[in-house]
Backbone as a printed PyTorch tensor [residue, N CA C, xyz], in Angstrom:
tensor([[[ -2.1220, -26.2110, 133.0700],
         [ -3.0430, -25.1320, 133.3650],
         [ -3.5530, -24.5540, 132.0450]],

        [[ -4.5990, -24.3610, 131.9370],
         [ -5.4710, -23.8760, 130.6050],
         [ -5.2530, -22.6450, 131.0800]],

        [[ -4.5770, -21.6340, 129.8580],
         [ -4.8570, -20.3300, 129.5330],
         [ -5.9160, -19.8940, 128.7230]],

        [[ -6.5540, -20.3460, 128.7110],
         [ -7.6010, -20.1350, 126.9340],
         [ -8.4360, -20.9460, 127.1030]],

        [[ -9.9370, -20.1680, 126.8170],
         [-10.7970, -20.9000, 126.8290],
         [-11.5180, -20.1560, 125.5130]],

        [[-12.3130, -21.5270, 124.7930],
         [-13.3820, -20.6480, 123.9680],
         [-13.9570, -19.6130, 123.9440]],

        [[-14.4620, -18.6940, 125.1230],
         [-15.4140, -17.8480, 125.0680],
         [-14.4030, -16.7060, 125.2140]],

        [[-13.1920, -16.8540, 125.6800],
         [-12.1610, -15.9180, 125.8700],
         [-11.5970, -15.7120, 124.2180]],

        [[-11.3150, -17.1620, 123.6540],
         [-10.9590, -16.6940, 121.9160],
         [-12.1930, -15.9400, 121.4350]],

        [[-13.1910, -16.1250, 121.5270],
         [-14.2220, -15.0920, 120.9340],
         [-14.7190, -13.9540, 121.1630]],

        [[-14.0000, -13.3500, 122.8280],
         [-14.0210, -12.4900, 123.1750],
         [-12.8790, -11.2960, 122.7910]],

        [[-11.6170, -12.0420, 122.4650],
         [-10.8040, -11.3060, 121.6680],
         [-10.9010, -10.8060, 120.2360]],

        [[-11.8200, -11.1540, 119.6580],
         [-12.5160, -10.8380, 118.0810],
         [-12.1880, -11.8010, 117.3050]],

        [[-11.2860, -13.2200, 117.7090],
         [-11.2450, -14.3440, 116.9900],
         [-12.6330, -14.7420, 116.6240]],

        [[-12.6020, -15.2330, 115.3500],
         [-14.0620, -15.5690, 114.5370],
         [-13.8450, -17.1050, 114.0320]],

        [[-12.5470, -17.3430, 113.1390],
         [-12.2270, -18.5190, 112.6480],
         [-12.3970, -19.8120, 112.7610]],

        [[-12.2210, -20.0010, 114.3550],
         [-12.6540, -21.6520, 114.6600],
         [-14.2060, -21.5760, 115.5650]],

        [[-14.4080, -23.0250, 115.1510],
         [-16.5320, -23.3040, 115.9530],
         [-14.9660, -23.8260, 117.3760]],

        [[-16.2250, -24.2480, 118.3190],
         [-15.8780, -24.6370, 119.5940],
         [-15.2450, -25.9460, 119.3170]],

        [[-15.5850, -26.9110, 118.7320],
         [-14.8070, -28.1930, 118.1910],
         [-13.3030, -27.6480, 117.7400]],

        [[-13.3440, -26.7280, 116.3690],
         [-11.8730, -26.9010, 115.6870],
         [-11.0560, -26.6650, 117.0010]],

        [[-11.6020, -25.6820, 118.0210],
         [-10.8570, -24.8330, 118.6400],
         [-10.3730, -25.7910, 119.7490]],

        [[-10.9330, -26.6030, 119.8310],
         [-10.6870, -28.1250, 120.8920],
         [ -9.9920, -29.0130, 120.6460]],

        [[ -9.3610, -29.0350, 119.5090],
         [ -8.3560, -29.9940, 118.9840],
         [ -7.0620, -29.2750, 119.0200]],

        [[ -7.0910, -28.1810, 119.0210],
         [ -5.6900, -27.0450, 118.3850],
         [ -5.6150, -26.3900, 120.1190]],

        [[ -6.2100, -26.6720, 120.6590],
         [ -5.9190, -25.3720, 122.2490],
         [ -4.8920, -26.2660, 122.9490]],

        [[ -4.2190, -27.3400, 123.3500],
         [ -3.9900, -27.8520, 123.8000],
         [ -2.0890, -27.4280, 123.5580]],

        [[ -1.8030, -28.2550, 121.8860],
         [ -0.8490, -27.9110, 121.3820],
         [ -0.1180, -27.0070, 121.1980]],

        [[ -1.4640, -25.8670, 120.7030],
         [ -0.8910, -24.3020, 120.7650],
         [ -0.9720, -24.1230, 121.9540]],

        [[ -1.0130, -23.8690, 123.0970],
         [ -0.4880, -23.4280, 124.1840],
         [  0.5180, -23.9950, 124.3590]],

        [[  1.0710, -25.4380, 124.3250],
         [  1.9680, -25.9310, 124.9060],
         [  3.4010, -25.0950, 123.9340]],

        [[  3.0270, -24.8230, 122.7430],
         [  4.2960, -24.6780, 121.6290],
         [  4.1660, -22.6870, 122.1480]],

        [[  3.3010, -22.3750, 122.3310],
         [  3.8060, -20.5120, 122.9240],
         [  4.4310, -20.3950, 124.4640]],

        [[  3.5750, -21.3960, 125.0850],
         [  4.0790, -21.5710, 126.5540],
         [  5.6320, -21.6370, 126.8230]],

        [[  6.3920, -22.8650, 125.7110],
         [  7.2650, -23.1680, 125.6930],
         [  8.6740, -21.2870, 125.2900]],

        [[  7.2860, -21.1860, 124.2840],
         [  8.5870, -19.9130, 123.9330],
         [  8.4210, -19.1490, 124.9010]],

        [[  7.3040, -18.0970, 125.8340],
         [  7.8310, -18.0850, 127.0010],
         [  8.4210, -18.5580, 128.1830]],

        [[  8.9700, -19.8560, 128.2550],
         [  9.4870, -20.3820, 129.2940],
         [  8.4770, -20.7940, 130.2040]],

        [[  7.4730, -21.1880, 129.8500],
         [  6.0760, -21.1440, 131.0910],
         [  5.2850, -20.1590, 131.7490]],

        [[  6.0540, -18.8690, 131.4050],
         [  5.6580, -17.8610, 131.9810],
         [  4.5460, -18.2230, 133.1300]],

        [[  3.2210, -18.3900, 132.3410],
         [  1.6960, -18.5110, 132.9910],
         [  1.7460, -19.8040, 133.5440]],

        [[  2.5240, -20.8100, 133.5860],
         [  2.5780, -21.7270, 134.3930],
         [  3.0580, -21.6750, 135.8550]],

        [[  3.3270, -20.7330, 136.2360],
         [  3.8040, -20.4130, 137.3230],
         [  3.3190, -19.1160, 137.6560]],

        [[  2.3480, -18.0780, 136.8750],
         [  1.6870, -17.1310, 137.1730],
         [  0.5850, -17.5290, 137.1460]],

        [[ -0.6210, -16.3740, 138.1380],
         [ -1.8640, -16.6330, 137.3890],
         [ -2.7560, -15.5540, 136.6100]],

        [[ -2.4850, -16.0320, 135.1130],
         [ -2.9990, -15.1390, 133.8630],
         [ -4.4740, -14.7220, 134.4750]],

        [[ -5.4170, -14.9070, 135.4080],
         [ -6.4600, -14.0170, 135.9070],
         [ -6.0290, -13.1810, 136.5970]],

        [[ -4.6800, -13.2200, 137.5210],
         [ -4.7580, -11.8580, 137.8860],
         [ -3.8490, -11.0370, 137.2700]],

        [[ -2.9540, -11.2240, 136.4100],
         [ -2.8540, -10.3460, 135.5060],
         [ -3.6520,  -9.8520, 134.4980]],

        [[ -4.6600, -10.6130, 134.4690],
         [ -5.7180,  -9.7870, 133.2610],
         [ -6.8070,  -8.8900, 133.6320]],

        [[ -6.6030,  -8.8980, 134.9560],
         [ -7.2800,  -7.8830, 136.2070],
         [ -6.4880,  -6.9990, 136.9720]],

        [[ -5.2560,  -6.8840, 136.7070],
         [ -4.2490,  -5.9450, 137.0320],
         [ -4.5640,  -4.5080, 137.2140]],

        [[ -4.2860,  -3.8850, 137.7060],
         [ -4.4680,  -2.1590, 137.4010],
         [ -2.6690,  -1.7470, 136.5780]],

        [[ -2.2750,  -2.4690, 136.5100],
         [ -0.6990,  -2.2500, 136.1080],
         [ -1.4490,  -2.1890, 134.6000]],

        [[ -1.5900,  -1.2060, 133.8590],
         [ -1.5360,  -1.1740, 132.0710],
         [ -0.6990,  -2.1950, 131.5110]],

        [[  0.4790,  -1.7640, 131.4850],
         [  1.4240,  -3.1250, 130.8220],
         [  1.1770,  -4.9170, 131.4180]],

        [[  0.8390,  -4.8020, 133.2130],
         [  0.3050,  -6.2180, 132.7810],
         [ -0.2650,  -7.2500, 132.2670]],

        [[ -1.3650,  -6.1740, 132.1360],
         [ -2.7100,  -6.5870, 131.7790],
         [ -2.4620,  -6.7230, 130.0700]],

        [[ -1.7600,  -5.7790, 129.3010],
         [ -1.3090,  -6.3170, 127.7030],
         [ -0.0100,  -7.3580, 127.9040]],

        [[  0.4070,  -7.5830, 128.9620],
         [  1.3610,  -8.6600, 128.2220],
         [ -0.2180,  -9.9560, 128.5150]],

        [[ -0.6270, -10.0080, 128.9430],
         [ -1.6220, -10.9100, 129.0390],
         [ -2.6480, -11.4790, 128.2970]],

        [[ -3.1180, -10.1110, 127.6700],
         [ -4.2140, -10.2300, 126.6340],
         [ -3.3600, -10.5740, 125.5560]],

        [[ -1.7300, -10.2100, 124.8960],
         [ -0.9080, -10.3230, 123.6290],
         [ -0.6410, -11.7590, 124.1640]],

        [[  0.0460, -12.4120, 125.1230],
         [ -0.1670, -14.0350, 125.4550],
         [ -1.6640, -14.5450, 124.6410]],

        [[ -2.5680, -14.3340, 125.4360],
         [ -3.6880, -15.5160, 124.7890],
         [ -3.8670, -15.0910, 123.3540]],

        [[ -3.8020, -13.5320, 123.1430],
         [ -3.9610, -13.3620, 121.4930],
         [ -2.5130, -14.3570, 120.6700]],

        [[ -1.5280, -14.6720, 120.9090],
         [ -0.4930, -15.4550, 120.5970],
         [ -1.4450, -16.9560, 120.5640]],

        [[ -2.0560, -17.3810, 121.6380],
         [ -2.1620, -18.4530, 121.5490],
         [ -3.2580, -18.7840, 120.2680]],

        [[ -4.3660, -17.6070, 120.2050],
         [ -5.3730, -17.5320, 119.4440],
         [ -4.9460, -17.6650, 118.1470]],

        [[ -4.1020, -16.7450, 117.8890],
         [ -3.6770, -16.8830, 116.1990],
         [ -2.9160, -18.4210, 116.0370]],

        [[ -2.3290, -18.6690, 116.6970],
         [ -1.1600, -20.1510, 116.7210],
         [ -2.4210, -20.9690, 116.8290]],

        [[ -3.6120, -20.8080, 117.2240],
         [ -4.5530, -21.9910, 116.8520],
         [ -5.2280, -22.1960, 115.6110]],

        [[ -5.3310, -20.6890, 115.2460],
         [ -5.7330, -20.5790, 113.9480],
         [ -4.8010, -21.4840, 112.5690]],

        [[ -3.5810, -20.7160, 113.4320],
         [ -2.2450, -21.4340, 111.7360],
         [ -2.3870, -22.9230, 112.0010]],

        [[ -2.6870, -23.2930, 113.5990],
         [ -2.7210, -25.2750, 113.4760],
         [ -3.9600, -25.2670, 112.7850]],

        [[ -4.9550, -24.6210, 112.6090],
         [ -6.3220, -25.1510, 111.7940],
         [ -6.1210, -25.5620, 110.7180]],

        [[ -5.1720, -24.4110, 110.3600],
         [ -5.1370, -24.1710, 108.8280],
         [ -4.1840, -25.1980, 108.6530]],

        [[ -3.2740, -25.7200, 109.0490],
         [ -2.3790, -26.5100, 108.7340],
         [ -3.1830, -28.1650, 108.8280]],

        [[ -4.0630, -28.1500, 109.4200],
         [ -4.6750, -29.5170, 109.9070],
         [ -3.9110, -30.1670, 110.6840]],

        [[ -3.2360, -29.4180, 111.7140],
         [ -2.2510, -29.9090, 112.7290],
         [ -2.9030, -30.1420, 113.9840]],

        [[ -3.4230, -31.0810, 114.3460],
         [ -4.4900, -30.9130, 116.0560],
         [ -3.4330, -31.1510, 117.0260]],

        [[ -2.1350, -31.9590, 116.7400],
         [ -1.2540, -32.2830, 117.6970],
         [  0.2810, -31.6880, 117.9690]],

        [[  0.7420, -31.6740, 119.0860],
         [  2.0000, -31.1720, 119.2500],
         [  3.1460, -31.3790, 118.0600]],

        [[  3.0340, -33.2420, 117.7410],
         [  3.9140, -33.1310, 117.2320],
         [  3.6630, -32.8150, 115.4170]],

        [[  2.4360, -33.0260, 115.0990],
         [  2.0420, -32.5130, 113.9710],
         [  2.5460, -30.8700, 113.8170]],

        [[  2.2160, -30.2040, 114.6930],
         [  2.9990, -28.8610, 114.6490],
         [  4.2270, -28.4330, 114.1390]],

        [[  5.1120, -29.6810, 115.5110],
         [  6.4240, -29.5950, 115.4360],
         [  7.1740, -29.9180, 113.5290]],

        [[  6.6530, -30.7660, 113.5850],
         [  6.9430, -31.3610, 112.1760],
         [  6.8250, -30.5780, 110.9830]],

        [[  6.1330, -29.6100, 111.3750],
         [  5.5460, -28.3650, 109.9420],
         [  7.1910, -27.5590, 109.9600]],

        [[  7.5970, -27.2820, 111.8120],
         [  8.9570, -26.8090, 111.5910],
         [ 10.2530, -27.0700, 111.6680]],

        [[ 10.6850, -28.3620, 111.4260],
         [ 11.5540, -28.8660, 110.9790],
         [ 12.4160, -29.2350, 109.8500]],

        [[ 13.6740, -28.6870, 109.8660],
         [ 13.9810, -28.7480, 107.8370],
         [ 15.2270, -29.4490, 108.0200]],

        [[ 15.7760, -29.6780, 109.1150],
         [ 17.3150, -30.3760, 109.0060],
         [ 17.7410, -30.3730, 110.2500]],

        [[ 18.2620, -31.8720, 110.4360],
         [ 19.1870, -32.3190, 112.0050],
         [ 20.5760, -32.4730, 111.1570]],

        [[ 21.2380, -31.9380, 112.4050],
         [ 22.9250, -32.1090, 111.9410],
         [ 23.3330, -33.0270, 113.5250]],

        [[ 24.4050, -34.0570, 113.0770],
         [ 24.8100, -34.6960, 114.5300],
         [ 26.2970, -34.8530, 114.0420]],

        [[ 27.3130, -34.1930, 114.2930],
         [ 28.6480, -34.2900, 113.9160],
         [ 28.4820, -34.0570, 112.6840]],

        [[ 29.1580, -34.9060, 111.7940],
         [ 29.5820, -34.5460, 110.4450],
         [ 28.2950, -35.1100, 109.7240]],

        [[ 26.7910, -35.7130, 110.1360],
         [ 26.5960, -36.1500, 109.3320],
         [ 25.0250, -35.4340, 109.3540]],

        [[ 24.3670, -34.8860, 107.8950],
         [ 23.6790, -33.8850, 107.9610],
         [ 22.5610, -34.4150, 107.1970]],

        [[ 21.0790, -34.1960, 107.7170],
         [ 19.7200, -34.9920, 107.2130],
         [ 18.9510, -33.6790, 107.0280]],

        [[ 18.9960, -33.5930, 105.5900],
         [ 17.7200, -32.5940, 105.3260],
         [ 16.8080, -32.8200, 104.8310]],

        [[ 15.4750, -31.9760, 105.0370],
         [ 14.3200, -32.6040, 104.2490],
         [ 14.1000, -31.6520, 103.2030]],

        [[ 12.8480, -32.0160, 102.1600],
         [ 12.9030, -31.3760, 101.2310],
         [ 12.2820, -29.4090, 101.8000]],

        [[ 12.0960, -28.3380, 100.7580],
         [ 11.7910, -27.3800, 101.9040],
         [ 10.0670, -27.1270, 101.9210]],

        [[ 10.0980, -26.5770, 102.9710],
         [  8.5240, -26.7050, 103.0390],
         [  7.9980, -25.0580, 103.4180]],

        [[  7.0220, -24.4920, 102.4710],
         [  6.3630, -23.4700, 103.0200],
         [  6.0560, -23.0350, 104.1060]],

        [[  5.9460, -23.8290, 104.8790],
         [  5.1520, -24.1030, 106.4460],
         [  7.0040, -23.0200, 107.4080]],

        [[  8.0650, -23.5640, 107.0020],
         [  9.1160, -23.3780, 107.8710],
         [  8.5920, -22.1170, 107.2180]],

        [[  8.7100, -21.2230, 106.6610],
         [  9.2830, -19.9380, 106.2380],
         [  7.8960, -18.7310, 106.8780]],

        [[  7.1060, -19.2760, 107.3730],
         [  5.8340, -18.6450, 108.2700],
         [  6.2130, -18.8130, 110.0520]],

        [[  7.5560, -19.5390, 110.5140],
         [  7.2960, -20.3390, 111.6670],
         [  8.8780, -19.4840, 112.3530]],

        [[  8.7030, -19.3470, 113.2850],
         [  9.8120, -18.7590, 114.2040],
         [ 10.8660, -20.0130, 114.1450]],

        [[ 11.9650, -19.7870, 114.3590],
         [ 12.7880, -20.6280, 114.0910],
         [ 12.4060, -22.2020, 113.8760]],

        [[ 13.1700, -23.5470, 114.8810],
         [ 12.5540, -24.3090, 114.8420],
         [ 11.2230, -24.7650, 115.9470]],

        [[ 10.8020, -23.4730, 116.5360],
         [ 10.0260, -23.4180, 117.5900],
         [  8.4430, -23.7210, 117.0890]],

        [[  8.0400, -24.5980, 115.2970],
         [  6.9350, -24.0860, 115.4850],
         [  5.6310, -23.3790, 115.5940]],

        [[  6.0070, -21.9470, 116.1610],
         [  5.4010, -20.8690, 116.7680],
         [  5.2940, -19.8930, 115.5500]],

        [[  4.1170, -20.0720, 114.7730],
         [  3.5090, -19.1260, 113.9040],
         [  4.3690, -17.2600, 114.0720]],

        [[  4.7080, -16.6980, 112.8860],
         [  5.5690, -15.2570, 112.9290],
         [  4.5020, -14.8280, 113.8090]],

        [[  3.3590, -14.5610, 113.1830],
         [  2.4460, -13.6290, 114.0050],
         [  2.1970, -13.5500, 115.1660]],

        [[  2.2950, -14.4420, 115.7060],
         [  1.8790, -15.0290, 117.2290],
         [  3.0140, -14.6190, 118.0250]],

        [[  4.4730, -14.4860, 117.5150],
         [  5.4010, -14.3360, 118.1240],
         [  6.0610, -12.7440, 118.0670]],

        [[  5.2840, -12.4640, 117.1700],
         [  5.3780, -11.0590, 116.9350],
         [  4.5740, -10.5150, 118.1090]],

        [[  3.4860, -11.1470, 118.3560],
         [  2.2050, -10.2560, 119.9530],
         [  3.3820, -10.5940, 120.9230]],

        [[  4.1380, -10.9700, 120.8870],
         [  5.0910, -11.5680, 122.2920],
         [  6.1490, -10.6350, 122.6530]],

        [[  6.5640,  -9.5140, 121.0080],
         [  7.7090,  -9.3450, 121.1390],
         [  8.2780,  -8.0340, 121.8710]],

        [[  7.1370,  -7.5810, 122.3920],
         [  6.8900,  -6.2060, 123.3660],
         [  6.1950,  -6.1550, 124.7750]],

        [[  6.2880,  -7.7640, 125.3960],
         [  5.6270,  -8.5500, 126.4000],
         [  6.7820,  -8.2400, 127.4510]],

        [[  7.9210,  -8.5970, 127.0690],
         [  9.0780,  -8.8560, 128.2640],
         [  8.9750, -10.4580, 128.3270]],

        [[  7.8490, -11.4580, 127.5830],
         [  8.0580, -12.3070, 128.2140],
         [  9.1450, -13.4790, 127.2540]],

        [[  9.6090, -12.7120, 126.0610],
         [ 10.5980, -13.2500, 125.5160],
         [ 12.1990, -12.8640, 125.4510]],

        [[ 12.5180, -12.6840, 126.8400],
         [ 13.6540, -11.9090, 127.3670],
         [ 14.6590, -13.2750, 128.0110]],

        [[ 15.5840, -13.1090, 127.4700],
         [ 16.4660, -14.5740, 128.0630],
         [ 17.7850, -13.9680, 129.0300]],

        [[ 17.6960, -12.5100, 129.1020],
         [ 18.6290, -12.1480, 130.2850],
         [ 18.7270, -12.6450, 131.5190]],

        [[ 19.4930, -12.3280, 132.1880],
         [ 19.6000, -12.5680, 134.1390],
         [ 18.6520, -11.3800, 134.6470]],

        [[ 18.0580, -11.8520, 135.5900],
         [ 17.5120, -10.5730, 136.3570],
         [ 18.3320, -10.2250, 137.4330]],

        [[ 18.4190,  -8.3480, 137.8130],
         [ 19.8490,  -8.1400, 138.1000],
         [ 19.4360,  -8.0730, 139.7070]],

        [[ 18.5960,  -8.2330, 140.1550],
         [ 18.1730,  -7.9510, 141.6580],
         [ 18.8270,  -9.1420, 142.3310]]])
């Protein structure tokens, strides 16, 4: 399910990408924010929360696609169009038992939420959403 469309990144005051850059990077970046919410919007539908009368729905909604907007921007900038091109910017070391593979270090990890990827900034619009909450719900 597409959360994001061009005219919606330019409606948020994104300027950075033409309709092309923004067509190579929408795909990935959603899939790598989607993931850090758990799907959230895959199982909601982000139009009617962005038409909500609930105040707080309607910003965890608009801070979602603004997440996705900036995370398209950092794949621009990175020249990352693909998932795993992404992934790869945040990766610095696999451990499997005793035996430990690191790579050399890279600028890219120290901008990126853990190994998720997911640009600081982008995850920062998330972090007053509720939708990065890994509790039980108590109902």
């Amino acid at each position: 399910m597409k959360q994001m469309e061009f005219a919606r990144y330019t409606e948020l005051g994104f300027k950075k990408l033409d309709n092309d850059s923004f067509n190579k990077v929408i795909a990935s970046s959603q899939l790598l924010v989607g993931n850090l919410v758990k799907d959230y919007y895959e199982f909601h539908d982000i139009q009617k929360d962005l038409n909500s009368d609930d105040d707080f729905i309607k910003f965890r909604a608009n801070q979602f696609q603004k997440a996705i907007c900036v995370q398209c921007e950092f794949a621009d900038d990175l020249g990352a169009s693909s998932l795993v091109e992404q992934q790869k910017a945040g990766i610095t070391d696999v451990q499997i038992g005793r035996t430990h593979l690191q790579q050399s270090s890279n600028p890219v990890n120290a901008v990126t939420y853990g190994k998720s990827g997911v640009y600081l900034p982008a995850y920062e619009l998330l972090v007053h959403t509720g939708l990065l909450y890994r509790g039980v719900d108590s109902h």
